[in-house]
C-alpha positions in Angstrom: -11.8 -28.3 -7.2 -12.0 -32.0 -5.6 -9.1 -34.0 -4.9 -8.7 -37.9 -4.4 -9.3 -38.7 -1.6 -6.2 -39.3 1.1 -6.0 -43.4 0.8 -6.0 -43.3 -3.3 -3.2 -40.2 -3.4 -1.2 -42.3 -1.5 -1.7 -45.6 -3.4 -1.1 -43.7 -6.4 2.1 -42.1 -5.0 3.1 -45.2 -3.8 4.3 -46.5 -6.8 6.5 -43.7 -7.2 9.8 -45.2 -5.6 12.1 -42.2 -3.4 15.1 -42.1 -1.7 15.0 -41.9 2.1 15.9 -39.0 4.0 16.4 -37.7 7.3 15.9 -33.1 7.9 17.8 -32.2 10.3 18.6 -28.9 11.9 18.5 -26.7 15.2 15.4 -25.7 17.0 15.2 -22.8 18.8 16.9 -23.2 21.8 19.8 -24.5 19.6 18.8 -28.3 20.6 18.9 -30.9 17.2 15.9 -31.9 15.6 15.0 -34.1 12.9 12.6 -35.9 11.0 12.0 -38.6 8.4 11.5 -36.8 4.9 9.6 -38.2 2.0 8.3 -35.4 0.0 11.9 -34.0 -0.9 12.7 -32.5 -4.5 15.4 -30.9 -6.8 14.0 -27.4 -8.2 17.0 -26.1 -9.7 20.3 -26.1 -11.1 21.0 -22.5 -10.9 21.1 -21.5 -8.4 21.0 -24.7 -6.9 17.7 -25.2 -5.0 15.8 -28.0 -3.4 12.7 -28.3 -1.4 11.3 -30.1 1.2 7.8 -30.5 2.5 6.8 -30.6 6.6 3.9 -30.9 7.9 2.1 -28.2 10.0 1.2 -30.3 13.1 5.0 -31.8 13.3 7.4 -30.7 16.0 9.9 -30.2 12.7 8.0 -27.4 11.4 8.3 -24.8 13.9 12.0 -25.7 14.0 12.4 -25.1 10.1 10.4 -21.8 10.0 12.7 -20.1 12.8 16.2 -21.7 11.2 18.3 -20.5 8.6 19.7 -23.5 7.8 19.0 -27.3 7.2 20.3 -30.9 6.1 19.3 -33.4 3.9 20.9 -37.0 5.3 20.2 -39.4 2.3 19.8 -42.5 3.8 21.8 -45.9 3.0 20.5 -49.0 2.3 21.1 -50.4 6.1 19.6 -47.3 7.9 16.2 -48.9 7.8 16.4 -48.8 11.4 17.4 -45.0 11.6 14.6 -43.8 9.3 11.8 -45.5 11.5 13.3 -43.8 14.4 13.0 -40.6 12.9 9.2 -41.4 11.7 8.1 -42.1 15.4 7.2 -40.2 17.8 9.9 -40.1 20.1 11.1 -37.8 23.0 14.8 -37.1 21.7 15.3 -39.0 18.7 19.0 -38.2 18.3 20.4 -40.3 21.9 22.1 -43.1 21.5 22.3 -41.6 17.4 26.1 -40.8 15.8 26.2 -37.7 14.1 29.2 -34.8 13.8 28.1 -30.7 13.6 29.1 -29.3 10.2 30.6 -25.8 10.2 27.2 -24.4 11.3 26.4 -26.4 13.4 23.9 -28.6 11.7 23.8 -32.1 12.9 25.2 -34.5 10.0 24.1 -38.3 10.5 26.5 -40.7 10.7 26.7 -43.1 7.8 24.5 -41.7 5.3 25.1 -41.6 1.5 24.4 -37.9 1.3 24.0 -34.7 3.4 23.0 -32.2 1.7 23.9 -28.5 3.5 21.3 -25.5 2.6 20.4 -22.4 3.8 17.1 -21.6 3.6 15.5 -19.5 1.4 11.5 -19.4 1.1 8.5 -21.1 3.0 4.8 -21.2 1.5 2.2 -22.9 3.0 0.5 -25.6 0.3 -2.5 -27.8 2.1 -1.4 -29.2 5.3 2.5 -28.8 4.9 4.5 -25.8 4.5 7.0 -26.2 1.5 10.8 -25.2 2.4 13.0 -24.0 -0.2 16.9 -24.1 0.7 19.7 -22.5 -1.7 22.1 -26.3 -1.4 25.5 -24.4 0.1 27.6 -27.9 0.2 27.8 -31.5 1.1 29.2 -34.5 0.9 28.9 -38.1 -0.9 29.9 -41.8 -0.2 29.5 -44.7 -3.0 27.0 -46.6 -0.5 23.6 -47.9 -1.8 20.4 -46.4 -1.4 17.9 -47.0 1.2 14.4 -46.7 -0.9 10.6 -46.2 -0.1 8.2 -47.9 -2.4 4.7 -48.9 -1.7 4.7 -48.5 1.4 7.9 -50.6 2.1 11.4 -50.0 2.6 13.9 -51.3 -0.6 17.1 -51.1 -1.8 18.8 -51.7 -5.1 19.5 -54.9 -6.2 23.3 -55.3 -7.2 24.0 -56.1 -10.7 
């Protein structure tokens, strides 16, 4: 079977507007790691599981196959900045970057709407990602807005 072709399946998922998140976790020598996350999803209530996808060529990945345990930071509409930071390839993308350790020891981003705590439960390869599935062990909220990704381009909710 023949796919589209890499430019199209982007232009076609590009019109499918997400929420921004940043994975975060420890790599193996216990430093934190991160990375921008777009391909993030709810699979179920119960129990309560989510997955994310990495790609195989990404310093993230070898980090999330020999954790335990990650975070899901959702992203607030002013953390434009934060997300791109987190896309690029930089040496150490957490100096200068606020963030507190949960009971873990996970590093939770300052300022988010959402971290989402999970321990990890399953990795299968699919194409040139691995998909990570994480049991979703706690977290927290704040009644910020929404940093969004659509076509392309950052966006946020327009009030009213």
């Amino acid at each position: 079977m023949h796919g589209v072709d890499p430019a199209q399946f982007r232009q076609l998922l590009g019109r499918f507007a997400t929420g921004v998140t940043i994975l975060t976790t420890r790599d193996a020598r216990g430093h934190p790691i991160g990375m921008t996350a777009s391909s993030v999803a709810s699979v179920s209530l119960e129990p309560p599981l989510l997955l994310v996808c990495v790609d195989r060529g990404h310093d993230m990945h070898a980090a999330m196959q020999s954790t335990r345990r990650f975070v899901l930071n959702v992203l607030a509409a002013d953390q434009e900045a934060l997300s791109r930071r987190f896309a690029a390839d930089h040496p150490n993308r957490f100096d200068g970057i606020g963030y507190t350790e949960s009971e873990q020891g996970l590093p939770l981003l300052d300022g988010v709407l959402a971290t989402i705590e999970c321990d990890k439960q399953a990795e299968t390869p699919a194409g040139d990602h691995t998909v990570f599935i994480g049991v979703v062990t706690g977290g927290s909220v704040t009644d910020r807005k929404p940093l969004l990704y659509y076509r392309g381009g950052y966006a946020s909710l327009s009030s009213g």
